[in-house]
MDTraj code that builds the backbone (N, CA, C; nanometers):
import mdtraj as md
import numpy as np

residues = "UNK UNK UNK UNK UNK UNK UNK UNK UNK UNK UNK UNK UNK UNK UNK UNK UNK UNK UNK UNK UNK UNK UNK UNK UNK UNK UNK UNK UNK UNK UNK UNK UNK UNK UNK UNK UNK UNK UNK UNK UNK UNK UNK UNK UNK UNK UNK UNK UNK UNK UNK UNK UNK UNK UNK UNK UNK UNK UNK UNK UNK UNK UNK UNK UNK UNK UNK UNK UNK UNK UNK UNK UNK UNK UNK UNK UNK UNK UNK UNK UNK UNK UNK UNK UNK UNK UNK UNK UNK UNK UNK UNK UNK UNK UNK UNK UNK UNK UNK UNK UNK UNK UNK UNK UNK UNK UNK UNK UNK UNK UNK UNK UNK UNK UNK UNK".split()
xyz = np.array([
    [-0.5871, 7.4002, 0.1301],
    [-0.7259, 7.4143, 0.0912],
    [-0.7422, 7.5241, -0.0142],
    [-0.6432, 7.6312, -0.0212],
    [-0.7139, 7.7559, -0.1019],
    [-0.5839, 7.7257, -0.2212],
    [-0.5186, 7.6500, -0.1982],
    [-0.4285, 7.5912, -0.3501],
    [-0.5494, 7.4574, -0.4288],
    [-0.5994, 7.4300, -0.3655],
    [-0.7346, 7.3659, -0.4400],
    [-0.8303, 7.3843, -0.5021],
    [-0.8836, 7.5315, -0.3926],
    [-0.9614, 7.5981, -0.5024],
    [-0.9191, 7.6798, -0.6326],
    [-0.8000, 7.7316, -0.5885],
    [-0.6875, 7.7740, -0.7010],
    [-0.7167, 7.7258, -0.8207],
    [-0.6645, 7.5235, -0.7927],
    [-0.6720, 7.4768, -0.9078],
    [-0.8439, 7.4316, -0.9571],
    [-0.9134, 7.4408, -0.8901],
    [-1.0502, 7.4311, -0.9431],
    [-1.0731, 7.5139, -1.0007],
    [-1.0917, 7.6734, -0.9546],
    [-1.1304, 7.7547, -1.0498],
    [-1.0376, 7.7884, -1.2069],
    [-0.8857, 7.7462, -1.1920],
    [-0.8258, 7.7430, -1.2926],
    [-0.8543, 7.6311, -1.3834],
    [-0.8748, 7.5381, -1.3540],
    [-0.9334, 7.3633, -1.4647],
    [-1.0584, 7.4780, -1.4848],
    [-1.1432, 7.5610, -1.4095],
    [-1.3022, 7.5739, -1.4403],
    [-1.2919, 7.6885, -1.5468],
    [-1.2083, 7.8235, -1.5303],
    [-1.2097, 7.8916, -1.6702],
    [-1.0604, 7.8192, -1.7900],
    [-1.0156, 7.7193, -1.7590],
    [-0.9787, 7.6422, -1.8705],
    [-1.0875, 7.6031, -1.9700],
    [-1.1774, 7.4931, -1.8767],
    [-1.2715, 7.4778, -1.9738],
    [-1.4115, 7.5523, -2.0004],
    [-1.4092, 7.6552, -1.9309],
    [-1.4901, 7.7741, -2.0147],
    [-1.4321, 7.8624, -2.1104],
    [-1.2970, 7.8634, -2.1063],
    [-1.2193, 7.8642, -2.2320],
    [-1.2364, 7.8196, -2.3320],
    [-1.2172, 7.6523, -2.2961],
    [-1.2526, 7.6095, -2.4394],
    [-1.3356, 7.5824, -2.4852],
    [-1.4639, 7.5907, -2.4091],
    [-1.5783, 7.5871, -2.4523],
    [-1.6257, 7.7403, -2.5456],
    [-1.6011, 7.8205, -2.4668],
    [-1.6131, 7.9298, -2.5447],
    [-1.5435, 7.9217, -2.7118],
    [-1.4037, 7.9213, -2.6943],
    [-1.3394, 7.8672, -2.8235],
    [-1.3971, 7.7654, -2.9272],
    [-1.4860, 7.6174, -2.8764],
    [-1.5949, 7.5780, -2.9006],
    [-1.6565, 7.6717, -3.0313],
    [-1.7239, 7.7407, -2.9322],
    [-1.8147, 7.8214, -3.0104],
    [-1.7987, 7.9130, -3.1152],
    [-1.6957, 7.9630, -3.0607],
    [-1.6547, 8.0697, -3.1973],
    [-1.6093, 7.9825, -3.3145],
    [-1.5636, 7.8610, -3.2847],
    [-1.4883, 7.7708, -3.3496],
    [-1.5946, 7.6687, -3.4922],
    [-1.7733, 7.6945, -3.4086],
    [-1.8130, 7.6388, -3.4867],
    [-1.8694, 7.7586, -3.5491],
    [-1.8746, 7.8900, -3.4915],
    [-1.9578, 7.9695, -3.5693],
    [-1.8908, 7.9857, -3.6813],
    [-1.7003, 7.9505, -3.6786],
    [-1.6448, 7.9992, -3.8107],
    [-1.6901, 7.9021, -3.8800],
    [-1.6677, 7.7821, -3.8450],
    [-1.7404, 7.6771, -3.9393],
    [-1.8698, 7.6710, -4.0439],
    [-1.9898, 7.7478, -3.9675],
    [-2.0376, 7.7897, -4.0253],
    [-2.0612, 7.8768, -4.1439],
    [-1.9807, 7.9528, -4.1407],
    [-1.9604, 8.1378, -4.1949],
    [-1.8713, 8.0876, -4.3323],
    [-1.7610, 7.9790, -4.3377],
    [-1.6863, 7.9449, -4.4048],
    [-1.6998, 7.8287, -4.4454],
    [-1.7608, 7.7769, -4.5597],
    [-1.8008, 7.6885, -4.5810],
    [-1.7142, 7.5878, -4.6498],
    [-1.6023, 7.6762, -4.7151],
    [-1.4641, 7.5560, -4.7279],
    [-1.4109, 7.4939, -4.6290],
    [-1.3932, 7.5557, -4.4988],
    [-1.3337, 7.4966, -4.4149],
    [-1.4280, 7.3787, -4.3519],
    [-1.5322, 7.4059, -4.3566],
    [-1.6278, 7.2683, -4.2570],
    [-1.6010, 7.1825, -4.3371],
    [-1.6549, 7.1896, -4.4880],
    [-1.6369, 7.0967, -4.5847],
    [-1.5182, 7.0135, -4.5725],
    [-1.4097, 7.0465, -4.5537],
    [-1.2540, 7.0142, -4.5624],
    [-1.2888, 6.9420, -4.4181],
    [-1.2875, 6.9826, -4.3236],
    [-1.2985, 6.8752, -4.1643],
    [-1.4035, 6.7784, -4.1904],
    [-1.5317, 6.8338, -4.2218],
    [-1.6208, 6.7106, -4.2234],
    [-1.6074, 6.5976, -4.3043],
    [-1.5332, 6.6248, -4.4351],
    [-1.4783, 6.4588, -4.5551],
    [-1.4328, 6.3427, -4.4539],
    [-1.3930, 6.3823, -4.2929],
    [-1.3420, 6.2264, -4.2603],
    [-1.4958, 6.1590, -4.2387],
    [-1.5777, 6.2131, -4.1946],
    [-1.6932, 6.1392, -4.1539],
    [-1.8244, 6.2069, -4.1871],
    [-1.8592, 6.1381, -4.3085],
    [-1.9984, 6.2078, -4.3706],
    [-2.0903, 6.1094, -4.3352],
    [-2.2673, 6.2014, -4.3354],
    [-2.3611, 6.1530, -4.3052],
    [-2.3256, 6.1476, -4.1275],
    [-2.2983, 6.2214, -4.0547],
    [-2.3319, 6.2224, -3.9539],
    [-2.4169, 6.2801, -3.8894],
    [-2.4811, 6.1997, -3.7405],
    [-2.5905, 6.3285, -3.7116],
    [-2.5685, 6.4192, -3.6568],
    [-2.4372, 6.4432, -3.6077],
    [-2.3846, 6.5957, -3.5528],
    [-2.3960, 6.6983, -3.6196],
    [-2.3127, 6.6365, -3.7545],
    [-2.3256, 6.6988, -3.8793],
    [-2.4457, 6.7298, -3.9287],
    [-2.5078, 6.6941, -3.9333],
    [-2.6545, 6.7014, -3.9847],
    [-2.7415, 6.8342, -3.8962],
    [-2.7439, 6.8144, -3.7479],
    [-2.7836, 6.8901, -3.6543],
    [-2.7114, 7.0298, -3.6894],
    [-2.5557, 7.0601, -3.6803],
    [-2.4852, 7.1626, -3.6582],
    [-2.4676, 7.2711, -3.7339],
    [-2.4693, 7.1588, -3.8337],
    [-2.4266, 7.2341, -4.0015],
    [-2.5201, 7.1636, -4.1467],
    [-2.6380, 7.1993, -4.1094],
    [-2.7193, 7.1204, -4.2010],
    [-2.7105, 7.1733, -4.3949],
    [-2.6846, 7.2941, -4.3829],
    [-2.6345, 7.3555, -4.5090],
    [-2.5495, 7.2287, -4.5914],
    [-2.4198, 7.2205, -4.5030],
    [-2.2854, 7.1586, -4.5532],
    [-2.3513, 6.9797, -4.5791],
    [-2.4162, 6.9835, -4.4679],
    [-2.4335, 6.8273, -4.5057],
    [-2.5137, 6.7901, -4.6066],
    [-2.6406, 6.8629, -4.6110],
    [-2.7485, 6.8112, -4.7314],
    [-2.6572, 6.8335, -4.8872],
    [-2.5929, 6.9788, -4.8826],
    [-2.5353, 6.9434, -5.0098],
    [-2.3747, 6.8539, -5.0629],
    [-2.3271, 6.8023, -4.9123],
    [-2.2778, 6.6647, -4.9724],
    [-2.3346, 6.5787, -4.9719],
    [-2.4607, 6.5841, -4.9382],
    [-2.5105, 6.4006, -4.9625],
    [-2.5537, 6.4133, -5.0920],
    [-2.6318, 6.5490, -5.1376],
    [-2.6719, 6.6075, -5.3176],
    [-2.5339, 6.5217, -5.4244],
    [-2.4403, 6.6159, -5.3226],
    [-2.3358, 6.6232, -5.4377],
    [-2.2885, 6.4311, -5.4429],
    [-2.2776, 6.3715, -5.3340],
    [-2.2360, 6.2351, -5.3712],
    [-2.4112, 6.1697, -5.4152],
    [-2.5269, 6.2291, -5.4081],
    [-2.6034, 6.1742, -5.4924],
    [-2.6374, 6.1424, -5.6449],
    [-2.5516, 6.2828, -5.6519],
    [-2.5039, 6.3348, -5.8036],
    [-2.4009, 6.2427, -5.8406],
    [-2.2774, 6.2100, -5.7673],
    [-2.1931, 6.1728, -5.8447],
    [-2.2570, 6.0105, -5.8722],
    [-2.3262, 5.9320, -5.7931],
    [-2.4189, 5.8159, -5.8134],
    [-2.4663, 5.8209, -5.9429],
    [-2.5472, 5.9218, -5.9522],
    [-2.6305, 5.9627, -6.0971],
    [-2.5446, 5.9227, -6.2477],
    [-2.4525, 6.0266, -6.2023],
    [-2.3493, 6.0241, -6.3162],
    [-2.2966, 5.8568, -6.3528],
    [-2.2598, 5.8443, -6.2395],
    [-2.1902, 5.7068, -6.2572],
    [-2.2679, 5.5702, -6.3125],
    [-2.3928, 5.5570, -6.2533],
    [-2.5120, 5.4808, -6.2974],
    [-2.5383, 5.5110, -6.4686],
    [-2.5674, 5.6788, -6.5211],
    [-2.5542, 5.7138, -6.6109],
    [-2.4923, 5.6637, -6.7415],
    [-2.3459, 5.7060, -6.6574],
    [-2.2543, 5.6239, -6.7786],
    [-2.2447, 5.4642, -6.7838],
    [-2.2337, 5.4284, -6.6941],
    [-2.2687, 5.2653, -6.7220],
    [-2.3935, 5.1756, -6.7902],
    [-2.5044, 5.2870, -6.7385],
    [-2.6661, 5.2826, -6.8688],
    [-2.5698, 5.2991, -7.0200],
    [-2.5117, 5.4097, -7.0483],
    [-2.5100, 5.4786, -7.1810],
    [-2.4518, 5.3675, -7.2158],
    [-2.2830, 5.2645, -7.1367],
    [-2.2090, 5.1851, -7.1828],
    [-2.3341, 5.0120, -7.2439],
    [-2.3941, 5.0221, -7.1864],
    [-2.5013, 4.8736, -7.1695],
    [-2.6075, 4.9490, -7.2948],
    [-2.6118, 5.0731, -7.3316],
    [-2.6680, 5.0695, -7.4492],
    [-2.5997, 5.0407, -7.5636],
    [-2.5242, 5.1054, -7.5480],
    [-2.3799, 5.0972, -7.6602],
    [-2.3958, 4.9135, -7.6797],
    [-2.3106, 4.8834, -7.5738],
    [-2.3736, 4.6900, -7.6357],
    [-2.4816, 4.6309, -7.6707],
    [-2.5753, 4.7065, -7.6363],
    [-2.7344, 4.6543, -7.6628],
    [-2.7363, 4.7209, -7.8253],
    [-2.6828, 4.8044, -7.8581],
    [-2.7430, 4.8694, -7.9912],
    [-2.6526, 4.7631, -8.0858],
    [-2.5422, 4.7107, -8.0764],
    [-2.4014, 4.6397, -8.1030],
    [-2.4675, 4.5009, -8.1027],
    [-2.5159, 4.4525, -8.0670],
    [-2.5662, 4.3235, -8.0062],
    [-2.7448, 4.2976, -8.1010],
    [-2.7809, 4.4016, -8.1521],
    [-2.9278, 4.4173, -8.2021],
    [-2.8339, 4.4101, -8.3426],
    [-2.7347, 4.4893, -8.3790],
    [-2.7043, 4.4811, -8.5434],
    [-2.6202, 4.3194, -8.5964],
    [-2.5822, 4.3157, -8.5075],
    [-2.5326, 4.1671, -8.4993],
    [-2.6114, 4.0860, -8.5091],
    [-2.7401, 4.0821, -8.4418],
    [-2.8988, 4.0080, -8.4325],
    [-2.9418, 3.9917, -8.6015],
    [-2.9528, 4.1576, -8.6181],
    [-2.9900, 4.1826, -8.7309],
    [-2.8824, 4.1065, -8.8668],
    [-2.7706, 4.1390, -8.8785],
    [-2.7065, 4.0932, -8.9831],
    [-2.7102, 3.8984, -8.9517],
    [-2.7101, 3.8545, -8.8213],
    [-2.7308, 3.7238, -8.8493],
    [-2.8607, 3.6849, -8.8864],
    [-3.0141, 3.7045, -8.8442],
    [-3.1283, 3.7243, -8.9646],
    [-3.0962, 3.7156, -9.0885],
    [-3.0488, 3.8582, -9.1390],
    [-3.0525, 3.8441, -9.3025],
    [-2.9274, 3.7570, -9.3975],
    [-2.8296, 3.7174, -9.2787],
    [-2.7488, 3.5920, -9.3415],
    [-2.8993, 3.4500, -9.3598],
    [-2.9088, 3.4577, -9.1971],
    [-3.0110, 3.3057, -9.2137],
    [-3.1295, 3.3182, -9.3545],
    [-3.1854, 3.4420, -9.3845],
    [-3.3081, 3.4104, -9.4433],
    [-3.2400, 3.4544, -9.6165],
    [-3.0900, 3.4810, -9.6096],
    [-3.0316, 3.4321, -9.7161],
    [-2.9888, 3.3342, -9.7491],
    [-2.9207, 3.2417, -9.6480],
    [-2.9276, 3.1100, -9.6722],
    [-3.0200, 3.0240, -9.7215],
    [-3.1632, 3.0274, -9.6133],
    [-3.2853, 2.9734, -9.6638],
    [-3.3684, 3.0016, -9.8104],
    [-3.3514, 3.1530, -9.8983],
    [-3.3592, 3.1584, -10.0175],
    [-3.2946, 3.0861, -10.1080],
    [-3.1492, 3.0694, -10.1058],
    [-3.0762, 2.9673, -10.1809],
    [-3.0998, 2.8533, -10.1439],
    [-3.1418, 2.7909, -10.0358],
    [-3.1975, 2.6832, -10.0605],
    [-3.2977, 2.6513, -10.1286],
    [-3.3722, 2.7049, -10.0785],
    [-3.5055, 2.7149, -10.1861],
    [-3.4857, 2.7314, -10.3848],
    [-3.3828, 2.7602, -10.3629],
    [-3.3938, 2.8087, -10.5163],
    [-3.3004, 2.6621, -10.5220],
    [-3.2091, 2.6164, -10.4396],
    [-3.1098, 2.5615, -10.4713],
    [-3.2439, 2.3489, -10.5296],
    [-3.3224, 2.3892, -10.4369],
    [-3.4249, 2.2966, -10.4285],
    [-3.4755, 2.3241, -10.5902],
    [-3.5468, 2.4293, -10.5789],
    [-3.6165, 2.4451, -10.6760],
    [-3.5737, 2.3889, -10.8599],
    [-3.4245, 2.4338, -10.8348],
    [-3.3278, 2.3319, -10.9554],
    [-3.3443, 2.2606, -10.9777],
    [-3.3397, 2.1964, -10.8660],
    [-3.3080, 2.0348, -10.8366],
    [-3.4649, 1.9933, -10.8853],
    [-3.5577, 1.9982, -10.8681],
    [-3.7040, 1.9529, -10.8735],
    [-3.7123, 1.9544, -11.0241],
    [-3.6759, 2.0929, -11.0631],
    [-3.6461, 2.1043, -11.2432],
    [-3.5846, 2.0354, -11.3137],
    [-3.4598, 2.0439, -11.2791],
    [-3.4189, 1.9434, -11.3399],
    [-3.4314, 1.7790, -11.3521],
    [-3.5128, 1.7538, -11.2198],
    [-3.5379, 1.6117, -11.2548],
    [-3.6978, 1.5889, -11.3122],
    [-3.7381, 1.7039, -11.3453],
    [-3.8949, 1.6695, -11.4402],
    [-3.8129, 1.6406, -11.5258],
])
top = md.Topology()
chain = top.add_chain()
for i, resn in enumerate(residues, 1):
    res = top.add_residue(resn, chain, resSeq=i)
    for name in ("N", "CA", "C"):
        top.add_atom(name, md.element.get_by_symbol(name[0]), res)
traj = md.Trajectory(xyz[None], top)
């Protein structure tokens, strides 16, 4: 009977051990903000995360909001680039067509002359 309680109270400051350890464990987390950063990359947007360490989390969701930005960004700038590419092309086929249609006109206009 008293080798039982033995091992009860030993399992019981085990895990007030590690609970304690726990704690200090997240306060470093806190205090050090490379290190949470570095554990938390396996699983972002969590609500633990969110609750525990709200610092660390809002500015990775910033920072991967940012990198969204950027990325959207450059793919706008790339779809202008073809749109501006795509308007001069527009443009130079116009002033082929309404050069064509002048020489016709003139090419007509010969033709009408010369057969008065």
């Amino acid at each position: 009977m008293e080798n039982i309680k033995l091992i009860i109270y030993g399992v019981g400051i085990i895990v007030l051990a590690l609970l304690i350890f726990g704690i200090f464990k997240k306060n470093a987390l806190r205090t050090d903000p490379k290190l949470a950063t570095r554990r938390m990359k396996k699983n972002e947007g969590s609500f633990f995360k969110l609750l525990f360490f709200p610092e660390i989390e809002i500015g990775s969701r910033i920072s991967n909001l940012n990198k969204q930005l950027n990325k959207q960004a450059e793919d706008n700038n790339k779809l202008l680039q073809e749109l501006v590419k795509l308007q001069k092309e527009n443009l130079e086929l116009r002033k082929r067509e309404e050069d064509r249609k002048e020489i016709e006109k003139r090419k007509q206009g010969y033709k009408k002359s010369s057969n008065v």
